[in-house]
C-alpha positions as CSV (number, residue, x, y, z in Angstrom):
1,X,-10.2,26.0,-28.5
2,X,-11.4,22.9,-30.1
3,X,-10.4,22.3,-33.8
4,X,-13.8,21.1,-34.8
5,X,-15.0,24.9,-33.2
6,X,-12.3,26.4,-35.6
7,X,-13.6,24.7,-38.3
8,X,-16.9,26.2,-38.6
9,X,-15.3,29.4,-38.8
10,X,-13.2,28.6,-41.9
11,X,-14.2,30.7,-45.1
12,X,-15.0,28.3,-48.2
13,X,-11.7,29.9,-49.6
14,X,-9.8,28.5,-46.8
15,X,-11.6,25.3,-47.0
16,X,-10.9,24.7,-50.6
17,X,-7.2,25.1,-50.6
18,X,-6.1,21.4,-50.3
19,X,-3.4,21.8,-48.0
20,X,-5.6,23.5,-45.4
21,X,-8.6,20.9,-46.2
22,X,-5.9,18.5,-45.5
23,X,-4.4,20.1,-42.3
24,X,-7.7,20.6,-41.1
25,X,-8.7,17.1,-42.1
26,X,-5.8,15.1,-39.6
27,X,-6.4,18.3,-37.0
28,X,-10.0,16.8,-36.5
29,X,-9.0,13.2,-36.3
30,X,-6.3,14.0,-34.1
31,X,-9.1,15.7,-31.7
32,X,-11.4,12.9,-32.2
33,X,-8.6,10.1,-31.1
34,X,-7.7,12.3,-28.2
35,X,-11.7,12.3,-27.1
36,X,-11.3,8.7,-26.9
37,X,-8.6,8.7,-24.8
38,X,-5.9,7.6,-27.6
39,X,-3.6,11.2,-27.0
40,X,-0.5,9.1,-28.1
41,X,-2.0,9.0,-31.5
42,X,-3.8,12.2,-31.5
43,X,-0.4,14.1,-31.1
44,X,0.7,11.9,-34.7
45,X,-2.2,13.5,-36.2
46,X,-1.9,16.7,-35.0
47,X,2.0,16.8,-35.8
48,X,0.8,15.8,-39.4
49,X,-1.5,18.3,-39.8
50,X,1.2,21.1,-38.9
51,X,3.3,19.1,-41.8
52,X,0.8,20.2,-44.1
53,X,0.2,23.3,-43.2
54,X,-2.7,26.1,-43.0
55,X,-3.4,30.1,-43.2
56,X,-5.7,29.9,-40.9
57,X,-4.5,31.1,-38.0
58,X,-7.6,30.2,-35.6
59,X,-6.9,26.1,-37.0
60,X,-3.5,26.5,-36.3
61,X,-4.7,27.8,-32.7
62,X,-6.9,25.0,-32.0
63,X,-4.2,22.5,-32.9
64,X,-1.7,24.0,-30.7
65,X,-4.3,24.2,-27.8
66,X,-5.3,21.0,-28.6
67,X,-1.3,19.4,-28.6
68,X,-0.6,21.3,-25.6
69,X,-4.0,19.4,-23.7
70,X,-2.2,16.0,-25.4
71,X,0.7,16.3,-23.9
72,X,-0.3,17.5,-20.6
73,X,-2.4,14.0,-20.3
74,X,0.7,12.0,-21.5
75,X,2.7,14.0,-18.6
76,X,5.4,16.2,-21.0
77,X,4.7,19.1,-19.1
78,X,7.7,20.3,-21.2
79,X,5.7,20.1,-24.1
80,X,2.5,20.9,-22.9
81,X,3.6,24.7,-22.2
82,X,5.5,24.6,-25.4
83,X,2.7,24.5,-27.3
84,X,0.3,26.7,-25.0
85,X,2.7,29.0,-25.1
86,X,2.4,28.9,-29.2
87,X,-1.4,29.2,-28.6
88,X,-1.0,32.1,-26.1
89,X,1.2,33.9,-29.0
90,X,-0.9,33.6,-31.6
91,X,-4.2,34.5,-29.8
92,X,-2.4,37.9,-29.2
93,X,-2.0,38.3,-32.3
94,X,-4.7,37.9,-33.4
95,X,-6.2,40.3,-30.9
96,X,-8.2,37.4,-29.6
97,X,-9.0,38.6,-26.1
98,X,-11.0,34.9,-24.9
99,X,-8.7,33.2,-26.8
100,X,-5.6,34.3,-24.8
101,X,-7.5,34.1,-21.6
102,X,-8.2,30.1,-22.4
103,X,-4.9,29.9,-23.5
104,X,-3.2,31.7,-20.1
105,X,-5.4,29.4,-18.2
106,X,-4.0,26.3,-20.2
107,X,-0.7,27.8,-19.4
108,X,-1.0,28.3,-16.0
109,X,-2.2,24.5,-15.2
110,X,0.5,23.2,-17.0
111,X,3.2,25.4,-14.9
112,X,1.4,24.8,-11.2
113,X,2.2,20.8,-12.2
114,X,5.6,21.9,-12.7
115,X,5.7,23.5,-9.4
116,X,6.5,27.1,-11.3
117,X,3.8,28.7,-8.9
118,X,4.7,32.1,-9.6
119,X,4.4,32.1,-13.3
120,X,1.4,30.0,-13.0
121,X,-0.1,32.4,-10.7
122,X,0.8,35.4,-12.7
123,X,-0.9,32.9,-15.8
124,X,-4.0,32.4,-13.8
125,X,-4.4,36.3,-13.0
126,X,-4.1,37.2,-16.8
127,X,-7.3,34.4,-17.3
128,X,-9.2,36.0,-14.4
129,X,-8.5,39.3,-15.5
130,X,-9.7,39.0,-19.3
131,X,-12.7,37.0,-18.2
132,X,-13.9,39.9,-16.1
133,X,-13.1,42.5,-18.5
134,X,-15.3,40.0,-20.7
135,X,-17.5,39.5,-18.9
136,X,-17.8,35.8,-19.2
137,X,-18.8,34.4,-16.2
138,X,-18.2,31.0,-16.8
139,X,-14.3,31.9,-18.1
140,X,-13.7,33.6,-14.6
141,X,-15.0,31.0,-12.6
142,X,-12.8,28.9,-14.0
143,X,-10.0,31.3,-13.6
144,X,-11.3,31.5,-9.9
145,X,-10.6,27.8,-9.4
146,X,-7.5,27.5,-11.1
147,X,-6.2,30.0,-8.9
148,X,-7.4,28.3,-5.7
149,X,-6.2,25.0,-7.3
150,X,-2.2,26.9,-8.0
151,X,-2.7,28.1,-4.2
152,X,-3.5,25.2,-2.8
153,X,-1.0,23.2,-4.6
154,X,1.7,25.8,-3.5
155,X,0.6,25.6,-0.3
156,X,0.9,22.0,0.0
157,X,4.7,21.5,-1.4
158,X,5.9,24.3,1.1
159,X,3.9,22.2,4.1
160,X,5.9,18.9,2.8
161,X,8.9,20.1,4.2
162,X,8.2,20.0,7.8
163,X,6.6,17.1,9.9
164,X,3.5,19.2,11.2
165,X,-0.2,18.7,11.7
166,X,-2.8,20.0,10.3
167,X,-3.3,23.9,11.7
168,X,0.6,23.9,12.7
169,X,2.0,24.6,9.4
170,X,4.4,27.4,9.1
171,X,3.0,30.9,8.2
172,X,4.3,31.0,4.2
173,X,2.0,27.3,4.3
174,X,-1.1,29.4,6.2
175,X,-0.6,32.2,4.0
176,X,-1.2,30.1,0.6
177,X,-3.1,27.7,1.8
178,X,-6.0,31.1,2.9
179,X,-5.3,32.3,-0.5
180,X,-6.7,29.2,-1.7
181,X,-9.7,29.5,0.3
182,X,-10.1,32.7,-0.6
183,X,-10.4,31.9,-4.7
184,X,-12.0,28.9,-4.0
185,X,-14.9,31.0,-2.1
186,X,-15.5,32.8,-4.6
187,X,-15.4,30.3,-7.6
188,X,-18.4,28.5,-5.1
189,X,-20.2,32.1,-4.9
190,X,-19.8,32.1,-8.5
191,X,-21.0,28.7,-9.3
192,X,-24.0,28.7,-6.8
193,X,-25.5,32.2,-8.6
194,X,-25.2,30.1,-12.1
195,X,-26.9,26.9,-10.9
196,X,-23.6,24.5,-11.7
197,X,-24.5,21.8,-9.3
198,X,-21.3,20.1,-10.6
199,X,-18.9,22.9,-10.3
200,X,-20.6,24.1,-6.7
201,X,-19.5,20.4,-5.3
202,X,-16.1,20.5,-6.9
203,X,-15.7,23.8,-5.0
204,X,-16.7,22.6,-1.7
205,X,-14.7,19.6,-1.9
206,X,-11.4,21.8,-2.4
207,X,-12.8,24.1,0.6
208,X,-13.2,21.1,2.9
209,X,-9.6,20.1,1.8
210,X,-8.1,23.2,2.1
211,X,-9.9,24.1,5.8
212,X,-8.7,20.8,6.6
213,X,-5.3,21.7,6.1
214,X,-5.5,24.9,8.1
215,X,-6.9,22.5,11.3
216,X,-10.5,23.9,10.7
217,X,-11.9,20.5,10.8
218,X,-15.6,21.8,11.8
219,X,-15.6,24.1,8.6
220,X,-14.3,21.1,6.6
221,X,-17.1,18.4,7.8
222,X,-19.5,21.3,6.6
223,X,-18.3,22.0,3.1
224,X,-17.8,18.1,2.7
225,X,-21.5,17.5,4.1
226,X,-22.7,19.9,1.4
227,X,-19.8,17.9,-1.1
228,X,-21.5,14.9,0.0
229,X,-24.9,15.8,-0.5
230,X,-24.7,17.3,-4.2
231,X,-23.2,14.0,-5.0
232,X,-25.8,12.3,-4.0
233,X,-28.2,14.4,-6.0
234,X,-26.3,14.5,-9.3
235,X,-25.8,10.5,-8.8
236,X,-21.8,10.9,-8.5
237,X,-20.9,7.8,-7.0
238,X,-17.0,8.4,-7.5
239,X,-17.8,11.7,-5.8
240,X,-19.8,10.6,-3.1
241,X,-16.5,8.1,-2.3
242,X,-14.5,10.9,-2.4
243,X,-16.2,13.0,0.3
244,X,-17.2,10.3,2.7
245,X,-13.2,9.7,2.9
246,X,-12.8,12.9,3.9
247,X,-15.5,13.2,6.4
248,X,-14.2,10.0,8.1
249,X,-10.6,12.0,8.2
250,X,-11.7,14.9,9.1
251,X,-13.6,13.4,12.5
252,X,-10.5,11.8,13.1
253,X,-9.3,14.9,13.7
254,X,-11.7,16.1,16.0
255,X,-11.7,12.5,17.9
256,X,-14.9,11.6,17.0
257,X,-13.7,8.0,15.8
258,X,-17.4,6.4,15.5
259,X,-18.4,9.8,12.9
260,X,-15.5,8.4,11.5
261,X,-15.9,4.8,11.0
262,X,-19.3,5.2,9.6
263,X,-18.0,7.1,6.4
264,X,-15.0,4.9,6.2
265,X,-17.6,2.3,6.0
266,X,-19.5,4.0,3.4
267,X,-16.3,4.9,1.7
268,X,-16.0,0.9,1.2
269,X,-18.7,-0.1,0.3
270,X,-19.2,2.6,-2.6
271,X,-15.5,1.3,-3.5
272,X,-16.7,-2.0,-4.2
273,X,-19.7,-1.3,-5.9
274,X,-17.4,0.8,-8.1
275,X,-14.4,-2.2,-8.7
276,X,-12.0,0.1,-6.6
277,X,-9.6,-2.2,-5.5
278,X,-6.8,0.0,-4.1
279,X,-10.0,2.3,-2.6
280,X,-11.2,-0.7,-0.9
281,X,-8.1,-1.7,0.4
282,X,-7.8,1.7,1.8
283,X,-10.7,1.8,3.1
284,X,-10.1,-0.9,4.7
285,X,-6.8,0.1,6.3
286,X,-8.6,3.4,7.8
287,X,-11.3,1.4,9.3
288,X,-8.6,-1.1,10.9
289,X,-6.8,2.4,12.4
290,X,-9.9,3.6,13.2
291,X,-11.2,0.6,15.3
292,X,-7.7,0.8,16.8
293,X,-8.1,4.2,18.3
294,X,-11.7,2.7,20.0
295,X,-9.8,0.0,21.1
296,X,-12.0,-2.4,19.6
297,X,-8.9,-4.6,18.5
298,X,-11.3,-7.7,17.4
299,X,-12.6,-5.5,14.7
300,X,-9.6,-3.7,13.7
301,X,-8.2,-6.9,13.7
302,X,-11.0,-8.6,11.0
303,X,-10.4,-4.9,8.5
304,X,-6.7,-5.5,8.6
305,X,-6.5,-9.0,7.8
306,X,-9.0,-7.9,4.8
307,X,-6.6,-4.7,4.1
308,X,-3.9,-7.6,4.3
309,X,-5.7,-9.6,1.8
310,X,-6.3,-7.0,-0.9
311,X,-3.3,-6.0,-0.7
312,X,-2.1,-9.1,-1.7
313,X,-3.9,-9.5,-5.0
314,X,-3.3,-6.2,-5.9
315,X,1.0,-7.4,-5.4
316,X,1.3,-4.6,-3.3
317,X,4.3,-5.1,-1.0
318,X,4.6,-1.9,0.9
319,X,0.4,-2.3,1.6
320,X,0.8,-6.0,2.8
321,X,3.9,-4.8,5.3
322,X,1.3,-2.0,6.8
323,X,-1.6,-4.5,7.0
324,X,0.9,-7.4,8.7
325,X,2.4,-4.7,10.9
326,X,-0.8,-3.7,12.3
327,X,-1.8,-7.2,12.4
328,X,0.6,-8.0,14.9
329,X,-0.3,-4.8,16.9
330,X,-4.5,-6.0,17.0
331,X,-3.0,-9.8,17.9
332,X,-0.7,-8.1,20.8
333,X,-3.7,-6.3,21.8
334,X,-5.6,-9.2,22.2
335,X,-3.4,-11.5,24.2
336,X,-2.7,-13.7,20.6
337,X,1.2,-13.1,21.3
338,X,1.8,-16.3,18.9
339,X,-0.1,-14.5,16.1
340,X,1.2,-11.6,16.8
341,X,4.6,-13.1,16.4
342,X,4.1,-14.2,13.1
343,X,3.2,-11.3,12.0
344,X,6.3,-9.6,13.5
345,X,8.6,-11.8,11.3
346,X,6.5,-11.5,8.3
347,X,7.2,-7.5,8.7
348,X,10.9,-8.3,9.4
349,X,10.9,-10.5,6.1
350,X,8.8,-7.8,3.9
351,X,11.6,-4.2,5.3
352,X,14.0,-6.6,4.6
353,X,12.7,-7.1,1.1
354,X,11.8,-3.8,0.6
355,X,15.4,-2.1,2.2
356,X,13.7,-0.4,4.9
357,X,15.9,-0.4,7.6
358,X,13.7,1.3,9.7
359,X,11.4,-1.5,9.6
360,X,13.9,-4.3,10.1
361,X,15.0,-2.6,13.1
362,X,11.9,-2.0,14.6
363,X,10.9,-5.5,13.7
364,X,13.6,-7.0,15.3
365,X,12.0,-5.3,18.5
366,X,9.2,-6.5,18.7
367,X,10.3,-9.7,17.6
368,X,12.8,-9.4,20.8
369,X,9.6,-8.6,22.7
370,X,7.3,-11.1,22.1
371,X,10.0,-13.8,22.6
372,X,10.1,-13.0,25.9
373,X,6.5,-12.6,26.4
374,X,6.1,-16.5,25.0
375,X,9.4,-17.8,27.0
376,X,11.8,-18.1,24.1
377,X,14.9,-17.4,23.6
378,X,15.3,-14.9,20.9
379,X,18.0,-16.4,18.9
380,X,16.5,-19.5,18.4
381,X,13.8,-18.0,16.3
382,X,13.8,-19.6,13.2
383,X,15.1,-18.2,9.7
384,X,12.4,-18.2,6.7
385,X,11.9,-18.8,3.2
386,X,11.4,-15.2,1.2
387,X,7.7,-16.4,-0.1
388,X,5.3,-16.9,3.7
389,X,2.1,-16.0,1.9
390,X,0.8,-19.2,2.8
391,X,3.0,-19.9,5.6
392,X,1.2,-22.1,8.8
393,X,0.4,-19.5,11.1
394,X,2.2,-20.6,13.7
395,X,5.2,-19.2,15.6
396,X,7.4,-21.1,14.9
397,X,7.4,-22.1,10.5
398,X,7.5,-19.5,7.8
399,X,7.0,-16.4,9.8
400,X,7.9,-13.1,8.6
401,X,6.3,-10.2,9.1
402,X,6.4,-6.8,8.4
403,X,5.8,-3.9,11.3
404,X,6.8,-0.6,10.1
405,X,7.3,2.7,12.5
406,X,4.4,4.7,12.9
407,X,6.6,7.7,11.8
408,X,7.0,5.9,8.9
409,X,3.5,5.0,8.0
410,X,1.3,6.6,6.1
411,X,-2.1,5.4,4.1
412,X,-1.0,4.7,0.5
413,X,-2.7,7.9,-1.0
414,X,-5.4,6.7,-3.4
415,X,-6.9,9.7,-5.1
416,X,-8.9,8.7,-8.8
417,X,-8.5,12.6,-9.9
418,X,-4.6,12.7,-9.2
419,X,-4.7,9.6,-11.5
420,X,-7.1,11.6,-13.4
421,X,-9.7,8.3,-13.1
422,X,-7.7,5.5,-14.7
423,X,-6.8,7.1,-18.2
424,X,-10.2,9.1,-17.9
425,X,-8.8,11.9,-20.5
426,X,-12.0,13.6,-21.6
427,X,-10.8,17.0,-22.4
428,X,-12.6,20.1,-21.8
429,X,-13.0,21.8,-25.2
430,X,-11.9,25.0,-23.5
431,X,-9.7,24.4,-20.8
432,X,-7.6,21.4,-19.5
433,X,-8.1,21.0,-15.5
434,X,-4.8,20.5,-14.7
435,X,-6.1,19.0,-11.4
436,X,-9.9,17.6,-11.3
437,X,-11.4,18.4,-8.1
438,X,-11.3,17.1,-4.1
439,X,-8.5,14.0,-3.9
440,X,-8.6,12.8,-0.4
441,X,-7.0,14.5,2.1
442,X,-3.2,13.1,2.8
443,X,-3.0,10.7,5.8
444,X,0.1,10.8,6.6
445,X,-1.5,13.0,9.9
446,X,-3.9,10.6,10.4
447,X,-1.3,8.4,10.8
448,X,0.4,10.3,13.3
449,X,-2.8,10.4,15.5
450,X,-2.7,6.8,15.5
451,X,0.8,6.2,16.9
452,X,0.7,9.0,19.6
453,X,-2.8,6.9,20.8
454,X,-0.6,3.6,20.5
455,X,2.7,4.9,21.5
456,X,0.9,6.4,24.8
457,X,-0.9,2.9,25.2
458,X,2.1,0.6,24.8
459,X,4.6,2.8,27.3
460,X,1.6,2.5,29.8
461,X,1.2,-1.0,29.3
462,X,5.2,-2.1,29.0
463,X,5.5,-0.3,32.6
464,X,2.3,-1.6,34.4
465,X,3.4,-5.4,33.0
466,X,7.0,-5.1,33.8
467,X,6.2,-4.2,37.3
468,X,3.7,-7.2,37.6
469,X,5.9,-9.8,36.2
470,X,9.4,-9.2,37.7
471,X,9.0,-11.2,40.7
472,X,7.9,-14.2,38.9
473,X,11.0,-13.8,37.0
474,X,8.6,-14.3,33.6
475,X,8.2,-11.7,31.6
476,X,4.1,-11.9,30.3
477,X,3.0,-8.6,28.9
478,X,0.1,-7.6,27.1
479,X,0.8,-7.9,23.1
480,X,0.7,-4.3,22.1
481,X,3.7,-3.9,24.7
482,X,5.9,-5.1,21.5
483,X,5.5,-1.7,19.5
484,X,8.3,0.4,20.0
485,X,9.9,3.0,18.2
486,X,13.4,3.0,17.0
């Protein structure tokens, strides 16, 4: 409940008593501040207006509801179900049946982000079940989601564990993750019947993420077409982004890579007209990969040296070891062993900086590797300084590189609602959405794909160049021979 929603309910008695004029006074500036996106100094205001106290119990509601949304945005989940806790309290007793249904749904957010699935589920039923007996559709739709959103989210943490592809999870994964789909269908039923454009694309987004998991990638191209589409027709661009990313993943999955590389494309270009950096860079990376699996190393060569370059700017180490890492894979590819070199040193210098071990070690590989393919002796390769960002790129001057394990890899996971869009803290009056709709799917899988194809590749072409350059008693192989695995 808002407080300004309270506050036309107040009697003139209630309103004339100075300390609830007063209470009810910082209560709405708190609300206003918080609408602005200031929740730090909402929560002062709030706090003050609990100092001065009220008898009306549906203020004091509203400002509970309203602290606990505060301090969910700030991220003291502690808090956050202190206080919607309070609110679920004193909406029982007052016998306020929609009330306690907002408040359960508040609750049960707040406990799915602190991975207490149970008690949010149990929180989330109470909301559906109240709405119904209400009869307020819009209530249980929400309910609906939030259920599919606690499911999904359950699902997901359980899945973590193992190292499996999509549609190979274990069965306690399957089991949530059709729960999901299950709530989630009928929050879209729901939605559809009421005309929500908004809320029918939020839905399908979290179907086409959610059959994506469960390795029904056909069913998840459908519900993201129809994601795509509403987007378009409510003028979304953010969402629009959002589902092209997921298209280009999900016909990853079913191999068709050019599908793919046509949304990816669209994905970057919508995150530059939106000043996405970390999206473009993304972007991007998954167009590099996705060239990669064509085989058209020239262009996946061009998208990571831009992936390279953004990452850069945006001083982000771990992206700049991914990019140089498969730079030196596109170089090998291409017969540019010198190139490729440098960019095997530059990934040695970056896992050294970063402690990946991993990385040093497979760096050192390929490093190994490629000596051989250019005729040098490995330990005469020259030491660097730590900064190469504008090293010569030659082999044989400031060249460090980093080249990370595919096992390792995975796309930095860029998703504007998990950082609920840069400080975007517009609160619903009624409910906090613990988790605004589709992110992007995970790709660490995606990854995966990527080094099976290039694992596969290199052991085929590490045995067909061995056997054609033994005799000559000089070892020349083709570049992407360099990328082993530890």
């Amino acid at each position: 409940m808002s407080v300004s929603a309270s506050a036309e309910n107040l009697t003139t008695d209630a309103q004339s008593c100075d300390g609830g004029s007063m209470c009810l006074e910082l209560a709405l500036e708190g609300e206003r501040l918080c609408k602005a996106g200031d929740c730090r100094a909402g929560v002062a205001f709030f706090q003050a207006a609990m100092q001065a106290g009220t008898d009306d119990l549906r203020t004091l509601s509203a400002i509970y509801s309203q602290l606990g949304n505060a301090y969910f945005y700030l991220g003291d989940y502690a808090k956050a179900m202190q206080y919607h806790k309070l609110d679920l309290t004193l909406a029982r007793t007052m016998n306020d049946k929609l009330g306690e249904a907002k408040a359960s749904g508040n609750l049960g957010n707040t406990l799915k982000v602190m991975g207490k699935f149970n008690e949010a589920i149990q929180c989330c039923k109470s909301h559906l079940e109240i709405s119904r007996a209400l009869g307020d559709r819009l209530s249980e739709g929400r309910a609906l989601y939030n259920l599919g959103n606690v499911y999904h989210a359950q699902g997901k943490q359980l899945g973590r564990v193992g190292q499996n592809d999509p549609g190979h999870f274990p069965q306690e994964v399957r089991d949530c993750l059709m729960q999901a789909v299950a709530y989630y269908e009928e929050n879209l039923e729901l939605m559809r019947s009421l005309g929500d454009r908004q809320a029918t694309g939020r839905a399908c987004g979290n179907l086409g993420n959610t059959c994506y998991l469960l390795g029904d990638f056909a069913r998840a191209i459908r519900y993201h077409t129809e994601r795509l589409r509403i987007a378009q027709e409510v003028g979304d661009r953010a969402a629009e982004r959002r589902a092209n990313s997921n298209l280009g993943n999900s016909h990853i999955f079913l191999g068709q890579f050019e599908n793919a590389a046509e949304h990816y494309k669209r994905t970057l270009a919508l995150a530059e007209e939106l000043g996405d950096a970390a999206v473009e860079a993304q972007a991007c990376y998954s167009l590099g990969n996705t060239y990669t699996l064509l085989r058209e190393y020239r262009t996946a060569e061009e998208y990571h040296a831009r992936h390279l370059s953004a990452a850069r700017k945006l001083q982000d180490r771990v992206g700049e070891g991914r990019a140089c890492w498969s730079l030196g894979n596109a170089h090998a590819a291409l017969g540019n062993h010198e190139k490729a070199l440098y960019y095997a040193r530059e990934h040695y210098s970056i896992s050294e900086q970063l402690g990946d071990v991993l990385g040093m070690a497979t760096a050192q590989m390929n490093i190994g590797d490629l000596c051989k393919v250019l005729g040098l002796p490995v330990d005469a390769t020259p030491a660097l300084p730590h900064d190469s960002a504008d090293a010569p790129r030659t082999p044989f001057n400031a060249l460090r590189v980093r080249r990370q394990s595919m096992e390792q890899l995975s796309l930095i996971q860029i998703t504007p609602d998990a950082k609920k869009k840069d400080g975007d803290v517009k609160q619903d009056r009624e409910m906090v959405r613990a988790e605004s709709e589709e992110g992007e799917h995970t790709t660490e899988m995606f990854m995966k794909m990527v080094e099976r194809c290039q694992s596969s590749r290199m052991d085929e072409q590490r045995a067909t160049l061995d056997k054609e350059n033994r005799p000559r008693g000089k070892l020349q192989r083709s570049a992407s021979s360099g990328n082993k695995h530890p």
